[in-house]
C-alpha positions as CSV (number, residue, x, y, z in Angstrom):
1,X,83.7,-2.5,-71.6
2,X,81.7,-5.0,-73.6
3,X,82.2,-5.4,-77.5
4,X,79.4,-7.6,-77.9
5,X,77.5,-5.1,-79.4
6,X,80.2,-4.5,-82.1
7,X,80.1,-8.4,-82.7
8,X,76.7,-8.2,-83.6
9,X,76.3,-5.0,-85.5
10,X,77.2,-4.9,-89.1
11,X,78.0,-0.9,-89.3
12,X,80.0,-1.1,-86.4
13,X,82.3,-4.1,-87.1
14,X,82.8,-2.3,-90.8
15,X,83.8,0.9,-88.3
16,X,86.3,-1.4,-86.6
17,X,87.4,-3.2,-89.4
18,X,88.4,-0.6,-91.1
19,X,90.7,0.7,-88.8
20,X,88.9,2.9,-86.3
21,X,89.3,2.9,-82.4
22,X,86.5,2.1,-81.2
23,X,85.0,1.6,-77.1
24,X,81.2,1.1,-76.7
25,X,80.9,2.5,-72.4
26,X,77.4,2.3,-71.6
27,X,75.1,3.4,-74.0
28,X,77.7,5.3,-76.2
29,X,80.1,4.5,-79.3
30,X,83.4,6.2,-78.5
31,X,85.8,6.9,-81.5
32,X,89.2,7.6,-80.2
33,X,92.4,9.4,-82.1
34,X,90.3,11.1,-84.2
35,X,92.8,13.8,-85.7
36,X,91.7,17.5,-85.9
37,X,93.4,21.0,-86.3
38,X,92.9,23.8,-82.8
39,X,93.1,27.5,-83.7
40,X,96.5,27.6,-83.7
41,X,96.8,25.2,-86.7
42,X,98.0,21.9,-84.4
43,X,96.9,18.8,-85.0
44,X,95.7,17.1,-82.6
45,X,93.4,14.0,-81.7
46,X,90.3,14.0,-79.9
47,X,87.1,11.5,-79.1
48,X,83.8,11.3,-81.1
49,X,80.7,10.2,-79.5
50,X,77.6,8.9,-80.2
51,X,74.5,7.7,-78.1
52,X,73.7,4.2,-79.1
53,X,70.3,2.6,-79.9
54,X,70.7,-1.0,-79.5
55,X,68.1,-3.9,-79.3
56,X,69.1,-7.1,-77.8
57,X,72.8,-5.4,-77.9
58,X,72.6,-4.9,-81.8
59,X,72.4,-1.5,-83.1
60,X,69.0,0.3,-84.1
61,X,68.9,3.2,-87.2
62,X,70.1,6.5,-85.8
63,X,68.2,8.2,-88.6
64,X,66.9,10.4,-85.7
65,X,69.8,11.2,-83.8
66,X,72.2,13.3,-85.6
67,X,73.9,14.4,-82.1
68,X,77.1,13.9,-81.3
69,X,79.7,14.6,-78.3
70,X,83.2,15.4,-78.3
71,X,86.3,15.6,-76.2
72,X,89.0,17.9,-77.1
73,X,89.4,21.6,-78.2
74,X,86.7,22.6,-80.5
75,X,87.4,21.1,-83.9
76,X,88.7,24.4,-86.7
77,X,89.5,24.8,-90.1
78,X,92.9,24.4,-91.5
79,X,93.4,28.3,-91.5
80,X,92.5,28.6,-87.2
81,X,88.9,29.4,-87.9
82,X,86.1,27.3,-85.9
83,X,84.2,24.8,-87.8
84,X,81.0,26.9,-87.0
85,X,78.5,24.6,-89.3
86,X,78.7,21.6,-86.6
87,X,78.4,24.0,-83.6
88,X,76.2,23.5,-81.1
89,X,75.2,25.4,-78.0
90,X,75.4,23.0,-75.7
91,X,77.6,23.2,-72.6
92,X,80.1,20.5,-71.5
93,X,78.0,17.6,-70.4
94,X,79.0,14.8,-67.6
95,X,77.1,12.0,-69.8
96,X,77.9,8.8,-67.1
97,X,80.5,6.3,-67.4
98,X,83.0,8.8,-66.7
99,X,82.9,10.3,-70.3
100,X,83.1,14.0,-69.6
101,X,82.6,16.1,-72.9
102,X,84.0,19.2,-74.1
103,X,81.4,19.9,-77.0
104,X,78.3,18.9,-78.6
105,X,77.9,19.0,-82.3
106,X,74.8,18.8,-84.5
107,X,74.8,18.1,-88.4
108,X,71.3,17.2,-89.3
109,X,71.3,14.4,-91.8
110,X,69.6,11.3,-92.5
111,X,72.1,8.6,-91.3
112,X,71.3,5.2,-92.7
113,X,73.4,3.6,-89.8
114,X,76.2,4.5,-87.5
115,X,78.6,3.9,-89.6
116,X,77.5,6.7,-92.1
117,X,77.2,8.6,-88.9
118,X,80.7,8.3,-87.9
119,X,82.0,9.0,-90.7
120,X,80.8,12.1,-92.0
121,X,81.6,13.9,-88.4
122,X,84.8,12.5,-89.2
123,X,85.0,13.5,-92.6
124,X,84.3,17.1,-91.8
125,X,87.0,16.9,-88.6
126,X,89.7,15.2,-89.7
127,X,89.3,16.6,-93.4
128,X,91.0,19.9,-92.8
129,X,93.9,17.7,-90.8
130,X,94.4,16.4,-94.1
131,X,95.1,19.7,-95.6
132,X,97.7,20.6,-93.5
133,X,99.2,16.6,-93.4
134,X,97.5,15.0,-95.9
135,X,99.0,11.3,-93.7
136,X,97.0,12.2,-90.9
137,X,93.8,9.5,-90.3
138,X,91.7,8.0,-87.7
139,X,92.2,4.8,-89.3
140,X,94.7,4.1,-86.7
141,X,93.9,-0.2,-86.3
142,X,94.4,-0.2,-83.1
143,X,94.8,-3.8,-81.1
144,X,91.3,-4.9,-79.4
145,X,91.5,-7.2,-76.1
146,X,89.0,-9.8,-76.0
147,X,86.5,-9.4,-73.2
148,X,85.0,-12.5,-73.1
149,X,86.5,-14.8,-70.2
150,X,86.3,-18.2,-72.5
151,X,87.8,-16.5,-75.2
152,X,90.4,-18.3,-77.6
153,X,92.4,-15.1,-78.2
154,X,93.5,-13.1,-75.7
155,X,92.9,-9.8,-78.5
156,X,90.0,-10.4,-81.1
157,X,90.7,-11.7,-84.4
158,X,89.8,-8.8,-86.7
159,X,91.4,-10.5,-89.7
160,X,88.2,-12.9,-90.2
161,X,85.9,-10.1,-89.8
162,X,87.8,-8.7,-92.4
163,X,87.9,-11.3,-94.8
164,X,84.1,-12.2,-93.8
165,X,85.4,-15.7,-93.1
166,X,83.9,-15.7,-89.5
167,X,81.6,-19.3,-90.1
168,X,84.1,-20.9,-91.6
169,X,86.6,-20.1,-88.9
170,X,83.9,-21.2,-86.3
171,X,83.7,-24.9,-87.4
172,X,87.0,-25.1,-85.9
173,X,85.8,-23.7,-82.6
174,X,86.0,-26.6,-79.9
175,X,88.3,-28.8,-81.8
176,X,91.3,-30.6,-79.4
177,X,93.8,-30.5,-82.1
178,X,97.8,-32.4,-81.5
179,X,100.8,-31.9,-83.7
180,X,103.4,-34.5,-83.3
181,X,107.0,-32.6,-83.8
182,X,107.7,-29.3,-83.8
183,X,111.2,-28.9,-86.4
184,X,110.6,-27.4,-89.7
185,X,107.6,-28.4,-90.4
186,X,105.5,-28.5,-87.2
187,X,106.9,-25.2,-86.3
188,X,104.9,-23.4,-89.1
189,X,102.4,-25.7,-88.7
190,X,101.5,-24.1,-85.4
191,X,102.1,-21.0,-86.5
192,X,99.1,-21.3,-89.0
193,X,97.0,-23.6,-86.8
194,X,97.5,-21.3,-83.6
195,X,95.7,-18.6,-85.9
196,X,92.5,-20.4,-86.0
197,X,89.6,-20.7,-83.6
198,X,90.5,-24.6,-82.7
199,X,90.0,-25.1,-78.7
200,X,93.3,-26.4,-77.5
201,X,97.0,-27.6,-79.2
202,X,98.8,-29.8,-77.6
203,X,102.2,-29.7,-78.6
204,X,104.1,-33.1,-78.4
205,X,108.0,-32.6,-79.0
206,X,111.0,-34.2,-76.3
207,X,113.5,-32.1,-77.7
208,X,115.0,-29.1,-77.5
209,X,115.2,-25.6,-79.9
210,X,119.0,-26.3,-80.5
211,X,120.5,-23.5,-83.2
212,X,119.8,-25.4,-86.5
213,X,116.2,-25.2,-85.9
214,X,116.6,-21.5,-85.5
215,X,117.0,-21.4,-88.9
216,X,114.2,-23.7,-89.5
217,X,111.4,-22.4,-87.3
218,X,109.1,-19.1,-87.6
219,X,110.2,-16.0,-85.8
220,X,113.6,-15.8,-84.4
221,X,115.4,-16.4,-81.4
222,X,117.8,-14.2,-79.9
223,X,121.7,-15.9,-78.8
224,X,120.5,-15.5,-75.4
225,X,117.3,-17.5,-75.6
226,X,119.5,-20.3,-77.8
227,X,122.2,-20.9,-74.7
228,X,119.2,-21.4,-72.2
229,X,118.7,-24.1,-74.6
230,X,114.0,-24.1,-74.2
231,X,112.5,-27.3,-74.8
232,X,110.9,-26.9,-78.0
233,X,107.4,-27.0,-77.0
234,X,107.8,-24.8,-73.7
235,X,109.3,-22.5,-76.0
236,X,106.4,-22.2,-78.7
237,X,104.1,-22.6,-76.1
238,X,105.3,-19.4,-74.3
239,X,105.5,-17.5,-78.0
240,X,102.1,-18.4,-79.2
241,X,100.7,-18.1,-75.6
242,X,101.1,-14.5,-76.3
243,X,98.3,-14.4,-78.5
244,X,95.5,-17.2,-77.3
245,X,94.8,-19.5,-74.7
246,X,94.5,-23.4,-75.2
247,X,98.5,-24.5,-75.8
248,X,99.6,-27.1,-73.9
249,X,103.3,-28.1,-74.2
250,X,103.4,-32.3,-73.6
251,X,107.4,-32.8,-73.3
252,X,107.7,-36.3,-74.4
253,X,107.9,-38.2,-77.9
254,X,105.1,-40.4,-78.9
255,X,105.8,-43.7,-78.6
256,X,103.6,-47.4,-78.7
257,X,103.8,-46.9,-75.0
258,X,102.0,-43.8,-75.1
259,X,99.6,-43.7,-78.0
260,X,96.4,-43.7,-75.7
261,X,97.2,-40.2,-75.2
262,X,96.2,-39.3,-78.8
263,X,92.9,-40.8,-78.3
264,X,90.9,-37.7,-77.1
265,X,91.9,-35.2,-80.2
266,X,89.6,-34.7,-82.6
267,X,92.6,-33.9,-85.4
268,X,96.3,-34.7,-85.1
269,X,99.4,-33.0,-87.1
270,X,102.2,-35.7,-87.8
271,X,105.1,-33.9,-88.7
272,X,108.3,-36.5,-87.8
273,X,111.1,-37.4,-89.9
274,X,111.5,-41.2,-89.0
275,X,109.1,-43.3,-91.1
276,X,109.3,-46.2,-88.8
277,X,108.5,-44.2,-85.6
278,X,105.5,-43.0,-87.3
279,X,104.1,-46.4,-88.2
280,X,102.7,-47.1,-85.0
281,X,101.1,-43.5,-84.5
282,X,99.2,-43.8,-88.1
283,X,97.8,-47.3,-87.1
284,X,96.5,-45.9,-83.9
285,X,94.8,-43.3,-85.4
286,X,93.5,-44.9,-88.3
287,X,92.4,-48.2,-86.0
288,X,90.6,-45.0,-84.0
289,X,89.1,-43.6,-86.8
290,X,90.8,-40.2,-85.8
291,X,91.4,-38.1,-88.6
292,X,95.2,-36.9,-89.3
293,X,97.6,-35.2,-91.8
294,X,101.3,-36.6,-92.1
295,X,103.0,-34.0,-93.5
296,X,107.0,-32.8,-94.3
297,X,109.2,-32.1,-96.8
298,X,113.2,-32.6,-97.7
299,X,115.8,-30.6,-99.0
300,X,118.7,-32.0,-101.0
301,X,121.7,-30.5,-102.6
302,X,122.2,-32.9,-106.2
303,X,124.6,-31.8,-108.8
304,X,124.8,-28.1,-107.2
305,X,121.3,-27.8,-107.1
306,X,118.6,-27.8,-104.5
307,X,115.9,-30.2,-105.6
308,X,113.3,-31.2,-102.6
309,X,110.4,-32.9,-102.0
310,X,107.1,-32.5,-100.3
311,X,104.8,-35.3,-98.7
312,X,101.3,-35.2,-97.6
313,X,99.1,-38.2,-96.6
314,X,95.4,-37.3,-95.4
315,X,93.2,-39.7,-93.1
């Protein structure tokens, strides 16, 4: 199953963006869980499908095609009855790409993109669902593996197609980025960095996660994972790992003995406590002309109050 064509198309990526489940199997859109009512009043969920008309893998204007296909027990009202002004005569069809339908439908209109189409099957479906549950939806967001082998994530970022922020996010794409300590503040910032399209994060930390920075970090660690006591960057590396490819744990403190390593990364996080450990790293980088962020913050208790401070220094 290929999603390019979903990548490319405006009306479906709206489709999947807002919440649909969506599979493109040959030539056909395939919308999944979409909820309905049988003749004895059940809701249940059934598949919607479409032929596609792409060119170069992006979609054409179905304005001509007002067919669709179905899996599942003929769609009814909310009182039993079938919904007869969809009906079609059609028998159950064997379309390829082991899609097997149990209906065809036909509602003549003139679709301004697939989108529209979509939708106003679904509208008519899942509309009488609604009047027996008025929660019921096809807006399910289900999770989407990526399908491309040199993806970053291993499921596709829907939140940028979302926000529309898909070339901003791609000037990160590529990037070898480093963070230098991983307590309280390198923690979160993998957390947001790990989030963006940046090639590979190389996490450089020689401790371990002992309990204090439980309370520190992101997420949470269970008592269990705290005895085995993780070395912090095997540890996030195996959490954020989850989600994308391109983290490399590096077990070991930067040092002047080490700070050729750095040289390669196109952007480094300094996130260390000890001032005079991080001299020798900022003149590397800044003899290098590699750009970096130094970057924490303290907490004090003073007079029985917390009062704290936040640093940032950009190169």
């Amino acid at each position: 199953m290929s999603r390019r064509p979903i990548a490319l198309s405006p009306d479906l990526l709206r489709l999947q963006n807002e919440g649909y489940d969506l599979e493109i199997r040959g030539g056909f859109l395939l919308v999944r869980s979409v909820p309905y009512v049988d003749a004895q009043r059940n809701i249940k969920r059934g598949t919607l499908i479409s032929p596609l008309k792409l060119t170069a893998d992006k979609t054409d204007n179905p304005i001509e095609d007002h067919v669709a296909h179905w899996i599942g027990d003929h769609p009814c009202h909310a009182n039993g009855t079938k919904i007869t002004a969809i009906e079609n005569g059609s028998a159950p069809q064997h379309l390829g790409h082991d899609i097997k339908t149990s209906f065809t439908f036909s509602a003549k209109a003139a679709y301004r993109d697939y989108h529209h189409k979509m939708t106003t099957y679904i509208g008519r479906i899942t509309g009488e669902a609604t009047v027996i549950d008025p929660m019921v939806t096809a807006r399910i967001y289900p999770p989407i593996p990526a399908d491309e082998p040199d993806s970053i994530f291993k499921y596709i970022d829907t939140a940028s197609s979302r926000s529309g922020i898909d070339a901003v996010n791609q000037k990160l794409a590529g990037l070898r980025i480093a963070i230098i300590g991983l307590g309280g503040t390198g923690a979160y910032v993998l957390d947001l960095v790990a989030k963006t399209w940046v090639k590979e994060i190389h996490l450089f930390d020689g401790d371990v996660f002992s309990q204090h920075n439980a309370f520190r970090a992101p997420g949470a660690l269970s008592l269990d994972e705290l005895a085995g006591r993780p070395s912090k960057v095997h540890y996030y590396e195996q959490i954020y790992g989850k989600m994308r490819n391109g983290i490399v744990a590096r077990e070991e403190y930067i040092t002047e003995a080490n700070l050729d390593v750095l040289n390669t990364f196109d952007f480094v996080f300094i996130c260390m406590d000890r001032g005079e450990a991080k001299r020798p790293i900022v003149e590397h980088l800044a003899s290098r002309n590699i750009k970096f962020v130094d970057v924490g913050m303290g907490v004090v208790l003073a007079e029985g109050s917390l009062a704290g401070i936040v640093r940032l220094t950009t190169s």
